[in-house]
C-alpha positions as CSV (number, residue, x, y, z in Angstrom):
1,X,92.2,45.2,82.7
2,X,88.6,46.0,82.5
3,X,86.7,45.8,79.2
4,X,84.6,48.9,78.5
5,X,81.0,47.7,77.8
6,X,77.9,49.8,77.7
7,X,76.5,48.6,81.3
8,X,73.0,46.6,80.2
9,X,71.4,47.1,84.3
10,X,68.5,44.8,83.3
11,X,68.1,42.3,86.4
12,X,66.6,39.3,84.2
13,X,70.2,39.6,81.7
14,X,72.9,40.2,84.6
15,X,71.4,37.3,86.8
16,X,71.1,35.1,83.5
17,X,74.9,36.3,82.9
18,X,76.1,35.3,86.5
19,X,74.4,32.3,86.3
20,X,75.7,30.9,83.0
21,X,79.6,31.6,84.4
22,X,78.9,30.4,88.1
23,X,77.9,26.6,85.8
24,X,80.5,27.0,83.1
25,X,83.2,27.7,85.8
26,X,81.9,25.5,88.8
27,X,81.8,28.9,90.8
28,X,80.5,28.2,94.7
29,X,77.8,30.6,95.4
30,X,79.1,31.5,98.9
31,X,81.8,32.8,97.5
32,X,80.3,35.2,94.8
33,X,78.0,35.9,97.3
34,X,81.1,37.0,99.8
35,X,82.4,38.7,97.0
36,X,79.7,40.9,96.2
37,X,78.4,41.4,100.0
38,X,75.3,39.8,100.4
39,X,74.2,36.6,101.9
40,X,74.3,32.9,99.5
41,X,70.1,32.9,100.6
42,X,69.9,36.7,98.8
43,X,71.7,35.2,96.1
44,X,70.1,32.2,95.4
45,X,66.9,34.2,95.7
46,X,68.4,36.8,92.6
47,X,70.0,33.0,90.7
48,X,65.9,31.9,91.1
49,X,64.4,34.9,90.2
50,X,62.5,35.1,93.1
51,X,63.7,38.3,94.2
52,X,66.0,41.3,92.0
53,X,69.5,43.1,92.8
54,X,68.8,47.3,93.6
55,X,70.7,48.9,91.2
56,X,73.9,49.6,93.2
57,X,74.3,45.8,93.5
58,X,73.4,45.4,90.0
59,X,76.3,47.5,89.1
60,X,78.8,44.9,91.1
61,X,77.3,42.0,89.1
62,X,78.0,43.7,85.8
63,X,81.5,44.7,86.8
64,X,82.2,41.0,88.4
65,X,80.3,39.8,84.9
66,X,83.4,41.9,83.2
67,X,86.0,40.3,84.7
68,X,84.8,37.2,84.2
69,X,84.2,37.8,80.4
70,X,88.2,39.0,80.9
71,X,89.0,35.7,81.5
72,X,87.5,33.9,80.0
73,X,88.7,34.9,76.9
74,X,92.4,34.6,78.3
75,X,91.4,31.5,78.8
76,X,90.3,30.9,74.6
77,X,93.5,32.5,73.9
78,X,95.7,30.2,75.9
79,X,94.0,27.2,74.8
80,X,94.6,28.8,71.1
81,X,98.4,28.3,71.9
């Protein structure tokens, strides 16, 4: 299930985003890196702000930020229980 959220495209937020849940979730950056189809040295270059996602790829991050955002509050409800 996908959460309907207006799409906020602005590099600086989405890499801030992905960061925060890559730490809070002990996510390997190879493998969002896989995931969203570019190398862990592209990636690490967006996490360092050193270089910015084009707008397609930007797109992917907000959508994989979604999902993440999913479950982690499945997670909070669990834990509720």
């Amino acid at each position: 299930m996908r959460t309907k959220e207006p799409i906020d495209l602005s590099p600086g937020i989405l890499i801030s985003r992905l960061r925060e849940y890559i730490t809070k979730y002990k996510l390997r950056q190879i493998d969002i890196a896989n995931i969203l189809g570019v190398s862990p040295g592209t990636l690490s270059r967006y996490l360092n702000n050193q270089r910015y996602p084009s707008r397609e790829l930007a797109k992917k991050i907000n959508q994989m930020i979604n999902e993440l955002k999913e479950i982690d509050k499945l997670l909070k409800e669990k834990n509720k229980k």
